[in-house]
TIKOLMI-761321 format. One record per residue (C-alpha): residue number from 1; residue in three letters; x, y, z. Coordinates in Angstrom, 3 decimals. Example, Ala and Ser with C-alpha at 12.3 -4.5 7.8 and 13.67 -1.06 7.14 Angstrom:
% TIKOLMI-761321
{pos->1, code->ala, east->12.300, north->-4.500, up->7.800}
{pos->2, code->ser, east->13.670, north->-1.060, up->7.140}
//
This chain:
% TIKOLMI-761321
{pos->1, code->unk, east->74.105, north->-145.921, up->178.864}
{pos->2, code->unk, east->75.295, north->-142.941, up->176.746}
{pos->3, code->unk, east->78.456, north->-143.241, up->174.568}
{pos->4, code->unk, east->81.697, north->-141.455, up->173.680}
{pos->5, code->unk, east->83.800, north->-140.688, up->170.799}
{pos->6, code->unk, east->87.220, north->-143.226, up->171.286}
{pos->7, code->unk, east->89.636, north->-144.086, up->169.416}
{pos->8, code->unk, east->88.995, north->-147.145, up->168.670}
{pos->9, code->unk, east->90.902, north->-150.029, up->167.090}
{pos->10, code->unk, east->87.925, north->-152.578, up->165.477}
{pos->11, code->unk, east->89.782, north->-155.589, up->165.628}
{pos->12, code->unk, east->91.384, north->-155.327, up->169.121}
{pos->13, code->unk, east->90.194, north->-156.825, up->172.548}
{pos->14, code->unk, east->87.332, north->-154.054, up->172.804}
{pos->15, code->unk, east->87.682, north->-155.138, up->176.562}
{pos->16, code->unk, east->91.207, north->-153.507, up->177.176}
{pos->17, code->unk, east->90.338, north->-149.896, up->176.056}
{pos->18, code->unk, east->90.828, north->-148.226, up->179.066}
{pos->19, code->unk, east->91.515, north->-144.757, up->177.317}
{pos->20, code->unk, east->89.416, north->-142.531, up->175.557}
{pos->21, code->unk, east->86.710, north->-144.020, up->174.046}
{pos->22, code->unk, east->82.920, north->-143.149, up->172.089}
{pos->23, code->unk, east->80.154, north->-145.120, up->170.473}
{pos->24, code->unk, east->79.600, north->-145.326, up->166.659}
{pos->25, code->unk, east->76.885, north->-146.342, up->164.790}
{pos->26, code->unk, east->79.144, north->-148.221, up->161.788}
{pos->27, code->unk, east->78.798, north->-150.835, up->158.404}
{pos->28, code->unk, east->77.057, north->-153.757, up->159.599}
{pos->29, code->unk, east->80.631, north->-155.705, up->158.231}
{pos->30, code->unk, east->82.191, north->-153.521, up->160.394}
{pos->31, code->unk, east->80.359, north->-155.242, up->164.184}
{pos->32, code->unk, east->81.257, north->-158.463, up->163.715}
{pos->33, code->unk, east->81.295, north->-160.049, up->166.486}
{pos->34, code->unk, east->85.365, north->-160.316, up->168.581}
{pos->35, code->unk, east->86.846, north->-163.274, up->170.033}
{pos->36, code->unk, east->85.170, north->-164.098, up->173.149}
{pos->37, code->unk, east->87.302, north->-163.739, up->176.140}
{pos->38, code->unk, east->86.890, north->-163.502, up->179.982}
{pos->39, code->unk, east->86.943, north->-160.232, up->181.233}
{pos->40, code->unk, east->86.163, north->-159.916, up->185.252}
{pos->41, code->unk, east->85.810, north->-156.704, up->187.100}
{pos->42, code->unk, east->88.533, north->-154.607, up->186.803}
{pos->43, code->unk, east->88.043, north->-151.206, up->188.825}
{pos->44, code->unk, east->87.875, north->-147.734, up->187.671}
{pos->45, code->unk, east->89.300, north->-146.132, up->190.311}
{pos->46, code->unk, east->88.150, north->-142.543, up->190.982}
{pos->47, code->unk, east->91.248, north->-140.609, up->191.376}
{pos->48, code->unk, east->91.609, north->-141.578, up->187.984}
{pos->49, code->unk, east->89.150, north->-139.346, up->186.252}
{pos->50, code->unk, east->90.152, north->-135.718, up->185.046}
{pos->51, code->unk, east->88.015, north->-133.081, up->186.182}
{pos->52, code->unk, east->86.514, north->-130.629, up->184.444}
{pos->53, code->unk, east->84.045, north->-128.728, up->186.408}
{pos->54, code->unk, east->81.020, north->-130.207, up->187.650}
{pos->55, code->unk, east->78.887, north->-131.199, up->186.039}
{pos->56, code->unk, east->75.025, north->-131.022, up->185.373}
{pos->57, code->unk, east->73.491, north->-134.138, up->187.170}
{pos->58, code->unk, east->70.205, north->-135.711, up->185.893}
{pos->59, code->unk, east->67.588, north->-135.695, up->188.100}
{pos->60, code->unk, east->65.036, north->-138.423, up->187.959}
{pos->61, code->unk, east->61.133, north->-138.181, up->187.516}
{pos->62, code->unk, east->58.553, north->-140.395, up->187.372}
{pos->63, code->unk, east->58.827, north->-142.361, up->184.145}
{pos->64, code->unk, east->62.577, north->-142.778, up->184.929}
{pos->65, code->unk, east->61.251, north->-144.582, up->188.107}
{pos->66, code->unk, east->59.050, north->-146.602, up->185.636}
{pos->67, code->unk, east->61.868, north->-147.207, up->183.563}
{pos->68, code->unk, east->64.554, north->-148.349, up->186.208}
{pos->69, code->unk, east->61.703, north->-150.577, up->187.656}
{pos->70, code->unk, east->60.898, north->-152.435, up->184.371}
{pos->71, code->unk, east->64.851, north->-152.620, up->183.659}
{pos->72, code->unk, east->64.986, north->-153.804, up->187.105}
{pos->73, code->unk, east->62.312, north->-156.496, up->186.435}
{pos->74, code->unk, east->63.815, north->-157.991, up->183.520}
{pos->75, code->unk, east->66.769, north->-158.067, up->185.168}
{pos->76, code->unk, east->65.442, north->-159.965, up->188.033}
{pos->77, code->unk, east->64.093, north->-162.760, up->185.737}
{pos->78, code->unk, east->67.550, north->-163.239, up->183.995}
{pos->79, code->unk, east->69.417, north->-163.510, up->187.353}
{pos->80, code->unk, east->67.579, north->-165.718, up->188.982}
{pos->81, code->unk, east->67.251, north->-163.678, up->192.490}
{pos->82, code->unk, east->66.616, north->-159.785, up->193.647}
{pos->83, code->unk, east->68.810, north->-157.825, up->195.456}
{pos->84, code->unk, east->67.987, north->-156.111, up->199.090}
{pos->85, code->unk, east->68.950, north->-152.530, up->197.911}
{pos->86, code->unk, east->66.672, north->-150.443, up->197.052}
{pos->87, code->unk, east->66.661, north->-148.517, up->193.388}
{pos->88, code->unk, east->69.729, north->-147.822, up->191.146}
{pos->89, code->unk, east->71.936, north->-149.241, up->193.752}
{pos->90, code->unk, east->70.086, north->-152.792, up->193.602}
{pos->91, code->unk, east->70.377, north->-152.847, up->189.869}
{pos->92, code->unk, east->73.992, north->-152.054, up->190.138}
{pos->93, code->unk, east->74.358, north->-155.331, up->192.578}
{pos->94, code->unk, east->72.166, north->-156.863, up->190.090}
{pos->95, code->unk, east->74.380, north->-156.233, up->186.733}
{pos->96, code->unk, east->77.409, north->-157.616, up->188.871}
{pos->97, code->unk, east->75.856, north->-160.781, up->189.393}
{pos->98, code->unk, east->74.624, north->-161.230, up->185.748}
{pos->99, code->unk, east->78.252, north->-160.767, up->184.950}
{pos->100, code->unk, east->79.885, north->-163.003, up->187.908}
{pos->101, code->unk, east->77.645, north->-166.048, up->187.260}
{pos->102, code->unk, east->78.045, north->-166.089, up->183.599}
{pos->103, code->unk, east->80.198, north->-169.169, up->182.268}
{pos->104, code->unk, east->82.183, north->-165.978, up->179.696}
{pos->105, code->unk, east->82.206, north->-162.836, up->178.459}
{pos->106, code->unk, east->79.578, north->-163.873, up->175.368}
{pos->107, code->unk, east->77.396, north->-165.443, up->178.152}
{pos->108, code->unk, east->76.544, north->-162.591, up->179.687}
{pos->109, code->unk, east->76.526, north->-160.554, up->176.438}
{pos->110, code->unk, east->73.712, north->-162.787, up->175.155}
{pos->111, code->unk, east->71.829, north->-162.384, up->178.581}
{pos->112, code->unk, east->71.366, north->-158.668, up->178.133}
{pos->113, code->unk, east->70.839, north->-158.314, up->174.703}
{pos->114, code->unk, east->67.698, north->-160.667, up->175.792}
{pos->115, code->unk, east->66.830, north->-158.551, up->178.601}
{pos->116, code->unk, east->67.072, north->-155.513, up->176.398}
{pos->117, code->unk, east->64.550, north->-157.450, up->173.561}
{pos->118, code->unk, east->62.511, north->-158.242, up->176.519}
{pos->119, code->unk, east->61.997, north->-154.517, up->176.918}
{pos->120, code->unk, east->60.312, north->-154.350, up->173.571}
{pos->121, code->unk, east->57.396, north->-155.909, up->171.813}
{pos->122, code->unk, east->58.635, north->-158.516, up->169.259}
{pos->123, code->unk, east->56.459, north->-156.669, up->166.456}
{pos->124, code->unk, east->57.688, north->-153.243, up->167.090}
{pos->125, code->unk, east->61.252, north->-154.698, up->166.693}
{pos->126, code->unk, east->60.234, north->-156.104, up->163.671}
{pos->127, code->unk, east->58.649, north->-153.594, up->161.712}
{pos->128, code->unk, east->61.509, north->-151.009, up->162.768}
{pos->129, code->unk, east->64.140, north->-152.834, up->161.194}
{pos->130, code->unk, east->62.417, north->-152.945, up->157.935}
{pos->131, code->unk, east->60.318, north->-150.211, up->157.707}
{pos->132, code->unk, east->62.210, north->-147.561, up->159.401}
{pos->133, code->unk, east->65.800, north->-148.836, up->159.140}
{pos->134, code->unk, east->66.228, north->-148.840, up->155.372}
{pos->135, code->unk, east->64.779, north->-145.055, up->154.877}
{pos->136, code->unk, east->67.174, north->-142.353, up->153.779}
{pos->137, code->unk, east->70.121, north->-145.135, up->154.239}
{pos->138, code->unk, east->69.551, north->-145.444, up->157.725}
{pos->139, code->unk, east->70.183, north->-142.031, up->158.995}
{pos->140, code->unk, east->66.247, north->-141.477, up->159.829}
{pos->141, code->unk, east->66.267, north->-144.818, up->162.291}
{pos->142, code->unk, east->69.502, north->-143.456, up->163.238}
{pos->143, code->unk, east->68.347, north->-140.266, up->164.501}
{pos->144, code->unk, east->65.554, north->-141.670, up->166.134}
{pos->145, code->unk, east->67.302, north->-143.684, up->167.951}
{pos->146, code->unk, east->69.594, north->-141.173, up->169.449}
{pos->147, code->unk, east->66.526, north->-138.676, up->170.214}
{pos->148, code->unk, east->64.779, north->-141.848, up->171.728}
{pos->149, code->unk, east->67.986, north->-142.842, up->173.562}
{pos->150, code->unk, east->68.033, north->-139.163, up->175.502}
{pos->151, code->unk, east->64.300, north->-139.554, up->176.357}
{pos->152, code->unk, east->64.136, north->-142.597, up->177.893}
{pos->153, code->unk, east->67.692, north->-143.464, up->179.038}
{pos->154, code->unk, east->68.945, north->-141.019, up->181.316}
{pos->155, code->unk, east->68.479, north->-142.334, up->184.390}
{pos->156, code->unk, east->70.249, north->-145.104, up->183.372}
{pos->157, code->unk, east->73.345, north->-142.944, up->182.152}
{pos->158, code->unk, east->72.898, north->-139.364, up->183.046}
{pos->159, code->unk, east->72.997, north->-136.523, up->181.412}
{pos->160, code->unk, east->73.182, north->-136.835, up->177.956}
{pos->161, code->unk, east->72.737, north->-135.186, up->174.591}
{pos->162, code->unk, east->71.855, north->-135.293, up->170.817}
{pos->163, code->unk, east->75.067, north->-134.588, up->169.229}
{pos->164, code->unk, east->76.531, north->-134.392, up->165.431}
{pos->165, code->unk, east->78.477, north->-137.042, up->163.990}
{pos->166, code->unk, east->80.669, north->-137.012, up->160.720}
{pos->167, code->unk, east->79.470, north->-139.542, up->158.191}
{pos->168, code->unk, east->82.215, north->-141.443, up->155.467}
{pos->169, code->unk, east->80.495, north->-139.348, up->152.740}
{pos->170, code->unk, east->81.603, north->-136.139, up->154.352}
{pos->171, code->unk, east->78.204, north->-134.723, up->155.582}
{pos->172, code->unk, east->77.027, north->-134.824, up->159.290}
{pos->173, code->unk, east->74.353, north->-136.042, up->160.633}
{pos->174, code->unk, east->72.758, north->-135.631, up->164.500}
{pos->175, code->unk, east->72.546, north->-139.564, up->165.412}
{pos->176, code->unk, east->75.135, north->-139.318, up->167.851}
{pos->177, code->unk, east->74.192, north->-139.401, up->171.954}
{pos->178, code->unk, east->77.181, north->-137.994, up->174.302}
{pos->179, code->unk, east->77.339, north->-138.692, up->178.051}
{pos->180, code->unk, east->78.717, north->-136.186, up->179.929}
{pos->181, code->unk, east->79.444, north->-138.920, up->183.050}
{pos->182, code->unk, east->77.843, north->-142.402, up->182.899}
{pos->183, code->unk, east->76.344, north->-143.332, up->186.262}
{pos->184, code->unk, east->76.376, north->-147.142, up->185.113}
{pos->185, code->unk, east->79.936, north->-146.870, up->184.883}
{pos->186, code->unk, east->80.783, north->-144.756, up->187.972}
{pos->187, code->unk, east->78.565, north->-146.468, up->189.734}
{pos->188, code->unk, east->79.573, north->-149.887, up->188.698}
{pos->189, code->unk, east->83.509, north->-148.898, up->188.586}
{pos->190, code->unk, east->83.628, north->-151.823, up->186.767}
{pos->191, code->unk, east->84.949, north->-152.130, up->183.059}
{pos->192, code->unk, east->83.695, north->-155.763, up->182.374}
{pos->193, code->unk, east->80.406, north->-154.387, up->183.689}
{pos->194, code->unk, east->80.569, north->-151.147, up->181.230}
{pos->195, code->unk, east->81.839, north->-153.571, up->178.189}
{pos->196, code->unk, east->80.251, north->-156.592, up->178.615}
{pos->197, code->unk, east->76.589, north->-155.762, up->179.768}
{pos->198, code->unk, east->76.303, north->-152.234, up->178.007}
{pos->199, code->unk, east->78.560, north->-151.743, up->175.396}
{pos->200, code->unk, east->78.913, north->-155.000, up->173.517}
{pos->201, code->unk, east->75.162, north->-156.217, up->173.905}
{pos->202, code->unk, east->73.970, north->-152.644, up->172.993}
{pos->203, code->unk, east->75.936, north->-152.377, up->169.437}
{pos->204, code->unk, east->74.502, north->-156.205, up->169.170}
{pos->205, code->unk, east->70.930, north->-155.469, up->169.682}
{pos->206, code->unk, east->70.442, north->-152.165, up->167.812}
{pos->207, code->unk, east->72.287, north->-153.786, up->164.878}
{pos->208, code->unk, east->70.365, north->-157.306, up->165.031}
{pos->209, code->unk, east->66.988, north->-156.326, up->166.055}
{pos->210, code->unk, east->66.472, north->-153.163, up->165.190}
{pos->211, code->unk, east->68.715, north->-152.600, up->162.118}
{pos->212, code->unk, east->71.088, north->-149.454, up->163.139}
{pos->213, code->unk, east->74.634, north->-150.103, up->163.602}
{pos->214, code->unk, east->76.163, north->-148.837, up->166.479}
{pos->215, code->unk, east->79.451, north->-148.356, up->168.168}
{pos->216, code->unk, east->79.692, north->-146.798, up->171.754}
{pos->217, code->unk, east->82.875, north->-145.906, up->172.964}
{pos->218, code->unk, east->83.328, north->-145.644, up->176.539}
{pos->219, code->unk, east->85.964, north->-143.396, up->178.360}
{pos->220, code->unk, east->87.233, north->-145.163, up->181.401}
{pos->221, code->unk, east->89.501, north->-141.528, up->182.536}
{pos->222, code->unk, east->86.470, north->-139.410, up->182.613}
{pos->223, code->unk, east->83.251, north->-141.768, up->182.697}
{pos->224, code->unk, east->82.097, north->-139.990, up->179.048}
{pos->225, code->unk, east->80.584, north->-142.182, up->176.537}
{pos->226, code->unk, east->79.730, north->-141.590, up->172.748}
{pos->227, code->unk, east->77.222, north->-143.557, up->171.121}
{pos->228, code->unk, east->77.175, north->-142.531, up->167.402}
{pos->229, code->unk, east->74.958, north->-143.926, up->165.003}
{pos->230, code->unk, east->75.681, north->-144.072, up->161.373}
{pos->231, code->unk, east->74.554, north->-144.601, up->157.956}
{pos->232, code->unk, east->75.351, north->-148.359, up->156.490}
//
């Protein structure tokens, strides 16, 4: 699920951004977790989004298959049942579900960030977070992250790319991932979908389990997303 730059006001409903909006890799003290609150499926309409040209869409090969299967999977375990489309468009069906049947928004946070540490073996987790997290202040597990992000990820999110991002200190550092158009969201059209089993749960599993804090910033006019990571 890629990420864009937003403006972004820490302390507010994240739910309600509906403008402009990227991902940041921030503080630890900074992702604390918000007030839970129950956010259901409010569309994204498509007459809503600003063109700019098309765009360069990502065209799946063989370990993308792999990787929508296993994400698919896990998934399927959480929910409780499989859905009767085939591919992305099950998984969509699927996400809505996970959402929909949760008892609140932190519910269904806490059900993806499992799915996503189900995607990982416990050790590798482990010995990220404190042997690669704490190198160079974080900007080394930070950059991996964002080249592993564009690797693995874009059939989830579409094309996407390495980018730059601005650090407090005043350098720059390329741990950021743009997303030209997320397919989860436009596919989805579904902001409580896009916050509460990407967004939120994302920021909460790089930043628990693997030691990079992150902020993603969706854009709801234009289906953009910046994730940026950043040194603690």
């Amino acid at each position: 699920m890629k990420m864009m730059p937003l403006a972004l006001t820490l302390h507010a409903p994240q739910t309600v951004m509906v403008s402009s909006s990227p991902i940041y890799l921030l503080p630890t003290s900074s992702l604390h977790n918000r007030t839970s609150f129950r956010a259901f499926c409010s569309s994204v309409s498509p007459e809503t989004i600003h063109s700019e040209g098309s765009k360069a869409e990502y065209k799946p090969g063989n370990l993308d298959h792999f990787f929508l299967n296993s994400f698919r999977d896990k998934l399927v375990k959480e929910v409780g049942w499989d859905s009767e489309k085939p591919g992305y468009d099950g998984l969509i069906e699927l996400a809505k579900a996970l959402m929909m049947n949760s008892r609140s928004n932190s519910h269904t946070k806490d059900a993806a960030v499992r799915i996503l540490k189900s995607l990982f073996p416990p050790l590798l987790l482990e010995l990220y977070k404190i042997l690669i997290a704490p190198i160079d202040g974080g900007k080394v597990a930070a950059m991996m992250v964002a080249r592993v992000t564009v690797f693995t990820c874009q059939w989830l999110m579409g094309t996407c790319k390495v980018n730059s991002v601005d650090l407090p200190d005043g350098t720059s550092c390329n741990s950021g991932v743009f997303v030209e158009r997320c397919k989860y969201l436009e596919e989805s059209k579904c902001v409580g979908i896009c916050i509460n089993t990407c967004k939120l749960p994302t920021q909460s599993f790089f930043k628990d389990y693997m030691g990079v804090p992150l902020l993603m910033e969706p854009n709801f006019s234009d289906y953009s997303c910046q994730q940026n990571q950043i040194e603690r």
